[in-house]
DSSP file (Angstrom, degrees, kcal/mol; ACC not computed):
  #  RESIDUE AA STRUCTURE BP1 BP2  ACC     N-H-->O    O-->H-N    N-H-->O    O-->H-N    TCO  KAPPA ALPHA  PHI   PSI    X-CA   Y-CA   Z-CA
    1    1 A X              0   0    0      0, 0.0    30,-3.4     0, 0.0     2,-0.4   0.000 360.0 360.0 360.0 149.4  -53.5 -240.0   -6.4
    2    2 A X  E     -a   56   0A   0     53,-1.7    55,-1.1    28,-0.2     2,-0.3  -0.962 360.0-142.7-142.3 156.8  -53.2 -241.1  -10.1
    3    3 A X  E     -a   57   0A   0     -2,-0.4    30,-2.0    53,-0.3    55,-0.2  -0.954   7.6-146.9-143.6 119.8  -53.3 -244.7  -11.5
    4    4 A X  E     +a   58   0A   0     53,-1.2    55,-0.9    -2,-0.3     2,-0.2  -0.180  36.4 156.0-105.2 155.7  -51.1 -245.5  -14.3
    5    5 A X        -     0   0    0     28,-0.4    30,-1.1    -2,-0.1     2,-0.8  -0.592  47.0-116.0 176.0 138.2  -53.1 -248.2  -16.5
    6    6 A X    >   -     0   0    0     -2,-0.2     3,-3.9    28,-0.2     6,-0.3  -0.764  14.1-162.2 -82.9 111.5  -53.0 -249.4  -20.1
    7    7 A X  T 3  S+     0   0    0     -2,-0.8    29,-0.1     1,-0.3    -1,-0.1   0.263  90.3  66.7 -71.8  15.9  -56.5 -248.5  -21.7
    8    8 A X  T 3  S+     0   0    0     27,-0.2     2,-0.4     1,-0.1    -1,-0.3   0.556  80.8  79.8-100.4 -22.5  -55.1 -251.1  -24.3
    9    9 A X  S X  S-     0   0    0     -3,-3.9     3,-1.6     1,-0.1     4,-0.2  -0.885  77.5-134.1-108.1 143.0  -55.1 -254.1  -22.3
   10   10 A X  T 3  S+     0   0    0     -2,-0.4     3,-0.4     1,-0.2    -1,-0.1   0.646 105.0  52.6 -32.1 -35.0  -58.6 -256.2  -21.6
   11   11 A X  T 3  S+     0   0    0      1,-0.2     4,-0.5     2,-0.1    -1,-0.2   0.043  70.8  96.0-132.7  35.8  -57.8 -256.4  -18.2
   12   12 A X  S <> S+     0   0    0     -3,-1.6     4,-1.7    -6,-0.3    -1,-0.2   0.564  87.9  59.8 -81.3 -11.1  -57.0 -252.8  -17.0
   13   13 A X  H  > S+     0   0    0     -3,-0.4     4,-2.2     1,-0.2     5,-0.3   0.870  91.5  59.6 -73.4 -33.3  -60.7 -252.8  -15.8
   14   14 A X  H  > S+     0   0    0     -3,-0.2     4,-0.8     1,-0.2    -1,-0.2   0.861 117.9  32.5 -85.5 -44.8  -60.4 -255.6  -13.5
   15   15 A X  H  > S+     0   0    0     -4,-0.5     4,-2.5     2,-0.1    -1,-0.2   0.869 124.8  45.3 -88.2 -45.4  -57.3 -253.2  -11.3
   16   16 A X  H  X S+     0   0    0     -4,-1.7     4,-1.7     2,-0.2    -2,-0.2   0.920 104.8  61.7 -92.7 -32.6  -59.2 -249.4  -12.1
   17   17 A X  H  X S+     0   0    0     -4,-2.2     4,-2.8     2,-0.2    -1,-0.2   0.931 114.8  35.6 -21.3 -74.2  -63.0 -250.8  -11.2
   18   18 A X  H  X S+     0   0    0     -4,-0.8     4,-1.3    -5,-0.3    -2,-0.2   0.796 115.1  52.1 -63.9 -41.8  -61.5 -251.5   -7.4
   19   19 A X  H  X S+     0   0    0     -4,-2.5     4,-3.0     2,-0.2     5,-0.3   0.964 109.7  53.1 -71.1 -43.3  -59.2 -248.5   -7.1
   20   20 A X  H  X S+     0   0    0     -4,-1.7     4,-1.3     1,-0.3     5,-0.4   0.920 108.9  49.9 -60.6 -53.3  -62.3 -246.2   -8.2
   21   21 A X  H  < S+     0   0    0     -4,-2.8     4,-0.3    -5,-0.2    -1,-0.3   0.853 106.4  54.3 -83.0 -11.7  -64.3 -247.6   -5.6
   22   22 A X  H  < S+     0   0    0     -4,-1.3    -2,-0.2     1,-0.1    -1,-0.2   0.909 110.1  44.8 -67.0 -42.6  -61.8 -247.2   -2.7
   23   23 A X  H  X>S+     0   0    0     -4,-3.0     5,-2.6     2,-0.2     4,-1.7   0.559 104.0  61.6 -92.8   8.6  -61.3 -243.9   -3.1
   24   24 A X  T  <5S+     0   0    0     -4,-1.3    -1,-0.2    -5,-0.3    -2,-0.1   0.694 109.7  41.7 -52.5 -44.8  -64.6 -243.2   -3.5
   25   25 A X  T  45S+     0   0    0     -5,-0.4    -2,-0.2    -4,-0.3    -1,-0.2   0.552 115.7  51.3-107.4  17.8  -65.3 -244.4   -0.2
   26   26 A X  T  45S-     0   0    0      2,-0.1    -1,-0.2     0, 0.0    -2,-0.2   0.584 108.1-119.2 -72.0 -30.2  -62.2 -242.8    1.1
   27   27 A X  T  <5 +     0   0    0     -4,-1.7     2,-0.3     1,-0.2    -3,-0.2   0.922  62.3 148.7  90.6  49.7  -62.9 -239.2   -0.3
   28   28 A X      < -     0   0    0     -5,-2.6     2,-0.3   -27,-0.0    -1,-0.2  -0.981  47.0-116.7-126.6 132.5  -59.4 -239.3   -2.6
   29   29 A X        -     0   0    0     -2,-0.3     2,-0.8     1,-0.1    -5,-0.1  -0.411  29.6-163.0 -60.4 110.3  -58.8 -237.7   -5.8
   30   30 A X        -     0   0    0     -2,-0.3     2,-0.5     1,-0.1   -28,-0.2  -0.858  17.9-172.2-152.7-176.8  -58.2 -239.7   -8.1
   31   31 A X        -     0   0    0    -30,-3.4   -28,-0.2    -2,-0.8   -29,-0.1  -0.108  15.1-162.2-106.5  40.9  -56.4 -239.1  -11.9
   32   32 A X        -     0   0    0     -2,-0.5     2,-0.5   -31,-0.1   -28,-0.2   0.116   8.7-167.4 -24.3 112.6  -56.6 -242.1  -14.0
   33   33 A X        -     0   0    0    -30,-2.0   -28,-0.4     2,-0.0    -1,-0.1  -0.858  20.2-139.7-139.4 133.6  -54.1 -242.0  -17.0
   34   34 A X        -     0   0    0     -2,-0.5     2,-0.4   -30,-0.2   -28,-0.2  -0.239  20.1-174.2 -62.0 129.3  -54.0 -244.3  -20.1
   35   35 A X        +     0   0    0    -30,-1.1   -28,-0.2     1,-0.1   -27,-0.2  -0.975   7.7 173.6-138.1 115.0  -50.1 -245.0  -20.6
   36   36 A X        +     0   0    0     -2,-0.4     2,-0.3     1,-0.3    -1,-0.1   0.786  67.8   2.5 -91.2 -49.4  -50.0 -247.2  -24.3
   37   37 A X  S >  S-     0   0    0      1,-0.0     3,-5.2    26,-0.0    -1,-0.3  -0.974  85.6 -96.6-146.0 142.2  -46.1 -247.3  -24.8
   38   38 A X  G >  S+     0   0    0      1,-0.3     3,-0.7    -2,-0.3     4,-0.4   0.607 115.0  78.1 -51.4 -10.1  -42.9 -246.0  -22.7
   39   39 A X  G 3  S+     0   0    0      1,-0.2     4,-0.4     2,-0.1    -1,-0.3   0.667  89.8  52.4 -67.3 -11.2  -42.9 -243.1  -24.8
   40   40 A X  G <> S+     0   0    0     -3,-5.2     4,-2.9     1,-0.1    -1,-0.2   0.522  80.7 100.8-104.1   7.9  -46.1 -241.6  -22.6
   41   41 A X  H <> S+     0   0    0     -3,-0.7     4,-2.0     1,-0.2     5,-0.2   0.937  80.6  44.8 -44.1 -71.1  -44.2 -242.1  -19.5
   42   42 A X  H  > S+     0   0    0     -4,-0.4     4,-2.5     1,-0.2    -1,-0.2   0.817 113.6  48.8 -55.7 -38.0  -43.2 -238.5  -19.2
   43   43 A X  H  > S+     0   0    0     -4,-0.4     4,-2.7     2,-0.2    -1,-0.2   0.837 105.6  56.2 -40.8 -43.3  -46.3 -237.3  -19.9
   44   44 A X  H  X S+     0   0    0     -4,-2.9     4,-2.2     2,-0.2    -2,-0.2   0.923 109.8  47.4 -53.1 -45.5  -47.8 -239.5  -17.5
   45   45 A X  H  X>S+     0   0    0     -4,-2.0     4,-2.5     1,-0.2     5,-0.6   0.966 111.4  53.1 -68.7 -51.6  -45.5 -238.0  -14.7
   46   46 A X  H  X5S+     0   0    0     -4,-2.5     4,-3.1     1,-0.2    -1,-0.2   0.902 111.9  40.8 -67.7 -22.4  -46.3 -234.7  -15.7
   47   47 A X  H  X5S+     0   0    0     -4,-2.7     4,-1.8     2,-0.2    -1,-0.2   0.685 110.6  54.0 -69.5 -14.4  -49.9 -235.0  -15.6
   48   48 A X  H  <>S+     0   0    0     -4,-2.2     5,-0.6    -3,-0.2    -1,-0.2   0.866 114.2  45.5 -73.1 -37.8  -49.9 -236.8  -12.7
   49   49 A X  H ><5S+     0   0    0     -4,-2.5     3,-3.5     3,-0.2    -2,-0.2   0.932 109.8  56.4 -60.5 -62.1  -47.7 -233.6  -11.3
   50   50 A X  H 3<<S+     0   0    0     -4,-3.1     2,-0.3    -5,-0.6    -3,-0.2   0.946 100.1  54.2 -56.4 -50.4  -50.0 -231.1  -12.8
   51   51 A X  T 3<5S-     0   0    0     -4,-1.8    -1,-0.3     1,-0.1    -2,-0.2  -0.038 115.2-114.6-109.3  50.1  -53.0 -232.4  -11.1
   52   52 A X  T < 5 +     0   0    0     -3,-3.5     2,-0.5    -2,-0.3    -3,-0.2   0.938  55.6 167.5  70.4  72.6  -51.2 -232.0   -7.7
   53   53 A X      < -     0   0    0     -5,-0.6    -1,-0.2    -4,-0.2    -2,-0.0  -0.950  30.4-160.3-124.8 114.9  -51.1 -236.1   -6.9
   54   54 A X  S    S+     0   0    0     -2,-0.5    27,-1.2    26,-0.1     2,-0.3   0.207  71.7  39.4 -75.8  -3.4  -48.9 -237.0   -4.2
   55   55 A X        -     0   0    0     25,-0.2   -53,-1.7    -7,-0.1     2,-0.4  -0.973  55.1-154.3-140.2 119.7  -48.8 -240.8   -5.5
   56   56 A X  E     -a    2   0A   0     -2,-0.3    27,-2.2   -55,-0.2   -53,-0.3  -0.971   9.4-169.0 -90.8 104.7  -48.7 -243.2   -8.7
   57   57 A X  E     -ab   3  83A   0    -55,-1.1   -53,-1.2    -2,-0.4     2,-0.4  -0.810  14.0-151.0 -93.5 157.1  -50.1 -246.7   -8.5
   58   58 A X  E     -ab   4  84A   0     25,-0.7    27,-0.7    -2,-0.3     3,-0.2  -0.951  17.2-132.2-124.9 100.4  -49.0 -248.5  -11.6
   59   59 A X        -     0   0    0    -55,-0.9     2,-0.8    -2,-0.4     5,-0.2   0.098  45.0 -77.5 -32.5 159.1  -51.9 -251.4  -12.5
   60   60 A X  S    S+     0   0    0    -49,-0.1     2,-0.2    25,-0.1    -1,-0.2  -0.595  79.2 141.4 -67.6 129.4  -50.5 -254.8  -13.2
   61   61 A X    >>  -     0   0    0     -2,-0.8     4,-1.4    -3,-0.2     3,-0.7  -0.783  60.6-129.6-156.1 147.1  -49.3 -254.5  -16.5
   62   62 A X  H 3> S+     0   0    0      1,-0.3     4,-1.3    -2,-0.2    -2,-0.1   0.596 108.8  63.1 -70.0 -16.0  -46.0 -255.9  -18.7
   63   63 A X  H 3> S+     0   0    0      2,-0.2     4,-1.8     3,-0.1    -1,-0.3   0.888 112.0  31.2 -82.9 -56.0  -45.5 -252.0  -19.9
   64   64 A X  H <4 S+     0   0    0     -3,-0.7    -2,-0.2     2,-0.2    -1,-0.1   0.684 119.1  55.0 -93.4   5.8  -44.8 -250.5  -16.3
   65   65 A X  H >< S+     0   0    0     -4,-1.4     3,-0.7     2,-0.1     4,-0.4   0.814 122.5  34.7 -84.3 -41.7  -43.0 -254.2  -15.1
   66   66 A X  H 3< S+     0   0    0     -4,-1.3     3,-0.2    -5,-0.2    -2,-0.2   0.922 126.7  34.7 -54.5 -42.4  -40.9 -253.4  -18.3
   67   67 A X  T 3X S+     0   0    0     -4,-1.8     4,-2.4     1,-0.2    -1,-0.2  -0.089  87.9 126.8-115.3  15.4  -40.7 -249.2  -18.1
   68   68 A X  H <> S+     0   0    0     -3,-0.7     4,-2.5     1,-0.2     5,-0.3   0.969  70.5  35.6 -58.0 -63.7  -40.6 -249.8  -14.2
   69   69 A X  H  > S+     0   0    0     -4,-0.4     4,-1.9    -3,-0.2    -1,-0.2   0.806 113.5  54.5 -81.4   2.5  -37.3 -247.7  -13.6
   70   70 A X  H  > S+     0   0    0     -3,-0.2     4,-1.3     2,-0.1     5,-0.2   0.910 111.3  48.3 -77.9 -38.9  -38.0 -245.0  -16.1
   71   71 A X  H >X S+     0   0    0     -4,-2.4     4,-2.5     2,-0.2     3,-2.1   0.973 115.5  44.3 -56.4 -68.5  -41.6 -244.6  -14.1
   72   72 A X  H >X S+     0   0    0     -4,-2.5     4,-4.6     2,-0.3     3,-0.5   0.930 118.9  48.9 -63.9 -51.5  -39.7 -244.5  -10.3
   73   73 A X  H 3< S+     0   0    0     -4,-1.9    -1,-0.3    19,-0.5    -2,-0.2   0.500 110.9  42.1-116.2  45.4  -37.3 -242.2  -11.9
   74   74 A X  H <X S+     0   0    0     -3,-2.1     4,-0.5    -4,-1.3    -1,-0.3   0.562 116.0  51.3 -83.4 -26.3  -39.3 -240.1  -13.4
   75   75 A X  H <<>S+     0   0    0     -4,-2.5     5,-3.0    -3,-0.5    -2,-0.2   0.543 112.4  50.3 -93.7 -21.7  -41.6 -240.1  -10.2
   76   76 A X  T ><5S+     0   0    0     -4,-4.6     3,-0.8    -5,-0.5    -1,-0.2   0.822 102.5  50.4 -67.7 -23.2  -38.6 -239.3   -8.1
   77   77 A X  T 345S+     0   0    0     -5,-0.3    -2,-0.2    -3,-0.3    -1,-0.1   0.814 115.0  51.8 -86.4 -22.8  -37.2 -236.7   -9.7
   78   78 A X  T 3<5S-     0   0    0     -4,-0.5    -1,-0.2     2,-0.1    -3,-0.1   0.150 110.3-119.8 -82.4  -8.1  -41.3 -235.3   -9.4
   79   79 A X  T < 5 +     0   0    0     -3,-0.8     2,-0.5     1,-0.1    -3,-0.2   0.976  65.4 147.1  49.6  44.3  -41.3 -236.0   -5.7
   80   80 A X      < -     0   0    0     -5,-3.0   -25,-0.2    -8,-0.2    -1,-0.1  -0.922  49.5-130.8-131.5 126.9  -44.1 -238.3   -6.2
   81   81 A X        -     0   0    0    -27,-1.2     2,-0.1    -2,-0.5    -3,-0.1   0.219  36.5-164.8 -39.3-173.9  -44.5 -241.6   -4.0
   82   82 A X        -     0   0    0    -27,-0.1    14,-1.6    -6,-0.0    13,-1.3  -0.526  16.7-176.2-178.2 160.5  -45.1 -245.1   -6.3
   83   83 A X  E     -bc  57  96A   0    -27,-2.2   -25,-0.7    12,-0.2    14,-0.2  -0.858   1.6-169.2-176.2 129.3  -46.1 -248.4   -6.3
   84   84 A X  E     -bc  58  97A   0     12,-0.8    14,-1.6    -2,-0.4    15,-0.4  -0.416  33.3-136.4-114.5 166.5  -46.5 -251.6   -8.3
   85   85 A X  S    S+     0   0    0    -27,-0.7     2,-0.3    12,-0.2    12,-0.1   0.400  87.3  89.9 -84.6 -10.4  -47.8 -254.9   -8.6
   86   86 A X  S >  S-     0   0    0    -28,-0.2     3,-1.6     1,-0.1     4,-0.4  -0.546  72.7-147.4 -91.9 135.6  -44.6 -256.1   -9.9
   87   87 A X  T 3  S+     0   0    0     13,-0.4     4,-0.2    -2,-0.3    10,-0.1   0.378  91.7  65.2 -93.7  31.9  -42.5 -257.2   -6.9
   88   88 A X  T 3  S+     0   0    0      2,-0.1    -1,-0.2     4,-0.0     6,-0.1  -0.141  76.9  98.3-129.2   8.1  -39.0 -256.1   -8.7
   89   89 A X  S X >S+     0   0    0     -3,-1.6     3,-1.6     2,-0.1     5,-0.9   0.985  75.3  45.9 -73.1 -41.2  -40.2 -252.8   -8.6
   90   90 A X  G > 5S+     0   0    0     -4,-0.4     3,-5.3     1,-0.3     2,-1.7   0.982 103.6  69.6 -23.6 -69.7  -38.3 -251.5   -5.5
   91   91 A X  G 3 5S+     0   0    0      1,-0.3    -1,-0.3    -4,-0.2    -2,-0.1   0.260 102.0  36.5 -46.6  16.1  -35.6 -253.0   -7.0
   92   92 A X  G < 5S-     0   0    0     -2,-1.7   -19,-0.5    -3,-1.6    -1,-0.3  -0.097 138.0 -75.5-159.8  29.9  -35.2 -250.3  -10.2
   93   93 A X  T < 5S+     0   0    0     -3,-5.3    -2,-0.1     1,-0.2    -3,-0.1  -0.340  86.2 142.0 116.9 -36.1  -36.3 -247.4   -7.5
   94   94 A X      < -     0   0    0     -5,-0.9    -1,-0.2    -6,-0.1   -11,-0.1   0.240  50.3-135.1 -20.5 154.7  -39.9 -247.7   -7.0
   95   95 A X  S    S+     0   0    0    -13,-1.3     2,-0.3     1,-0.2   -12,-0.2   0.847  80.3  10.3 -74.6 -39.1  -40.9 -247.1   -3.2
   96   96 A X  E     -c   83   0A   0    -14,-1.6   -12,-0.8    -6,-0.1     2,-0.5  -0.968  47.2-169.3-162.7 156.7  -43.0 -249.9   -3.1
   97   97 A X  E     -c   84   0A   0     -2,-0.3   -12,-0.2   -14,-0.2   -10,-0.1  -0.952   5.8-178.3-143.1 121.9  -44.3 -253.2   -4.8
   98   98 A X        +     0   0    0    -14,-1.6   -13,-0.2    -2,-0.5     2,-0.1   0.390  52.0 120.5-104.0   8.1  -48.0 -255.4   -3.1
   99   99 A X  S    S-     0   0    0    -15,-0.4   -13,-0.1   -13,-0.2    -2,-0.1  -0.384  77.5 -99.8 -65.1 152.5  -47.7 -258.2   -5.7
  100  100 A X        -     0   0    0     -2,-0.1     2,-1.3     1,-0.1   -13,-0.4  -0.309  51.8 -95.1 -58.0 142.1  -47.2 -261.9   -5.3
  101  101 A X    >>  -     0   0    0      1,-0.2     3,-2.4   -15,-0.1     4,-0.7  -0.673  43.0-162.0 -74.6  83.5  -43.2 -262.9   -5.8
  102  102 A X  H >> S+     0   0    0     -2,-1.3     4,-2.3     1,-0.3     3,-0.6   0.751  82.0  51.5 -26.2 -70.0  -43.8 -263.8   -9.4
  103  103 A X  H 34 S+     0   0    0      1,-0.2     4,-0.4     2,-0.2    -1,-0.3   0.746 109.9  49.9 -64.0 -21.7  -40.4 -265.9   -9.8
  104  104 A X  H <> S+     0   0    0     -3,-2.4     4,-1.1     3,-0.2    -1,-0.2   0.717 109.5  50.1 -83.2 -15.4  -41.3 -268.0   -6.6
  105  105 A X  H <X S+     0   0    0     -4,-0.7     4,-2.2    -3,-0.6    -2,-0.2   0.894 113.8  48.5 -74.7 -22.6  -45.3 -268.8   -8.1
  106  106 A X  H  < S+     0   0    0     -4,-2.3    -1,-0.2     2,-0.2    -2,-0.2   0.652 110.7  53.5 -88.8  -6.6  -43.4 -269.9  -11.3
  107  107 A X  H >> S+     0   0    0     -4,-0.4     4,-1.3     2,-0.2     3,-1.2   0.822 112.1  45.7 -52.0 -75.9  -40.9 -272.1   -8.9
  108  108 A X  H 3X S+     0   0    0     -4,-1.1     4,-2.8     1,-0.3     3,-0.3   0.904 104.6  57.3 -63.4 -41.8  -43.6 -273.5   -7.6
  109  109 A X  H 3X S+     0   0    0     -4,-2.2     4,-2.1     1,-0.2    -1,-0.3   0.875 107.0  51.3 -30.4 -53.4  -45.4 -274.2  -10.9
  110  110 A X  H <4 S+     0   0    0     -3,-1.2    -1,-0.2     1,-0.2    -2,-0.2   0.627 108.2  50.0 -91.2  -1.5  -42.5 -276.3  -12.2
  111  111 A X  H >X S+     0   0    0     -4,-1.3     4,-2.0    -3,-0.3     3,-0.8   0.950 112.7  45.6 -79.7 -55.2  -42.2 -278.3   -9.4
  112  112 A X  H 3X S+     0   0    0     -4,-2.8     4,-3.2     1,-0.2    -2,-0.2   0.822 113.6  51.3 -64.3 -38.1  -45.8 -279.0   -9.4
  113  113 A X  H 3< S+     0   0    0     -4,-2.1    -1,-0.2     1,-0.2    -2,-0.1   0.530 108.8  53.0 -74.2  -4.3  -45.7 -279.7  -13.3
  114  114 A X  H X> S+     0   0    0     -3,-0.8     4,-0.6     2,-0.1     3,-0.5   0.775 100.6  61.1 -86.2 -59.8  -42.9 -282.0  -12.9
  115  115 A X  H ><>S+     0   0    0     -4,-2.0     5,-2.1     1,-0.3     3,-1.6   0.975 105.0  44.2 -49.3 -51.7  -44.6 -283.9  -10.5
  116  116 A X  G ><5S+     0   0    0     -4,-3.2     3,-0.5     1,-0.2    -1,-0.3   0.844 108.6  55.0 -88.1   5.1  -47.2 -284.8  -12.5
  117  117 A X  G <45S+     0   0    0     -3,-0.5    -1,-0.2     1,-0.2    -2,-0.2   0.555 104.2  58.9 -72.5  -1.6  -45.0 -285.6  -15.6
  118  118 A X  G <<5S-     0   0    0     -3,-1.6    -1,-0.2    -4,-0.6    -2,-0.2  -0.129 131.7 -96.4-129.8   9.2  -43.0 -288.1  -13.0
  119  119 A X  T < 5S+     0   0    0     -3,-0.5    -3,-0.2    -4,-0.3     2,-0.1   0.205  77.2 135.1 107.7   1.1  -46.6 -289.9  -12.5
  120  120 A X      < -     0   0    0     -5,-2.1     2,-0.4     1,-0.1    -1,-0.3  -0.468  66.5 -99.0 -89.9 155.5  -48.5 -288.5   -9.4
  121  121 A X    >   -     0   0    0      1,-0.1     3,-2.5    -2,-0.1     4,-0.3  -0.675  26.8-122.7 -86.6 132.6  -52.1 -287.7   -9.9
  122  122 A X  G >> S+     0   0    0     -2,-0.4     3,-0.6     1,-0.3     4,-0.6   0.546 115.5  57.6 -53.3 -36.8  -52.8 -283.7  -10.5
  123  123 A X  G 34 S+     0   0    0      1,-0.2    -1,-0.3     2,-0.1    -2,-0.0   0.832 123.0  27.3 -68.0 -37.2  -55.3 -283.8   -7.3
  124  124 A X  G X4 S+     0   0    0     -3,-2.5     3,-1.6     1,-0.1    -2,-0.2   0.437  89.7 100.5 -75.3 -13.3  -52.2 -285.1   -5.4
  125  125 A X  T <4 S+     0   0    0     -3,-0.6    -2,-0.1    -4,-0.3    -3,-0.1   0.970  80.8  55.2 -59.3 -57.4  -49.6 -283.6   -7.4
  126  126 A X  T 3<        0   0    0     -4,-0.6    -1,-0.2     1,-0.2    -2,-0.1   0.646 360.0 360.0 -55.9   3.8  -49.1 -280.5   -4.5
  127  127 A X    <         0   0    0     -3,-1.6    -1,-0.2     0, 0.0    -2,-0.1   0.511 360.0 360.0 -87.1 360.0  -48.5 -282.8   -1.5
């Protein structure tokens, strides 16, 4: 399996830390490769292709929610499974997406941030 991450952002450790020890204790291969800008996308598929990975998880990052349908269809055309954190990935080919629905926490946000501009106290504001 290979795991798409940007070795650029602080908080690529936090996503590759956890996958490294799952498949560790599964017994799965797996390829880590550092993706900086949408220009290593095809490289990324083909190394993920060379070294025979049946999969791509794409860590949360703004680079594969952005480069999201060039990744699925380059990793279709590849035969190769994938699946993001972003939940609009299906939705530009991906196979599949295990993130929170990002536009309904930010829904919810402005409701709550409303409330307490309209006067209710912030311990109260979500009831």
């Amino acid at each position: 399996m290979a795991v798409f991450f940007n070795p650029d952002d602080a908080t690529s450790p936090l996503s590759v830390k956890p996958l490294k020890a799952a498949a560790a204790k599964l017994r799965l291969g797996l390829e880590l490769i550092g993706l900086r800008t949408e220009r290593d996308f095809e490289a990324g598929i083909a190394l993920a292709v060379q070294t025979k990975s049946q999969a791509i998880a794409l860590t949360s990052n703004p680079l594969f929610d952005v480069g999201g349908k060039q990744i699925a269809a380059f990793a279709l055309e590849n035969k190769l499974a994938t699946m993001s954190f972003a939940d609009s990935f299906p939705k530009v080919g991906g196979l599949v997406s295990y993130g929170p629905h990002i536009r309904a926490a930010y829904r919810r946000s402005a409701f709550l941030v409303s409330r307490i501009l309209n006067g209710h106290e912030p311990r109260r504001a979500s009831c």
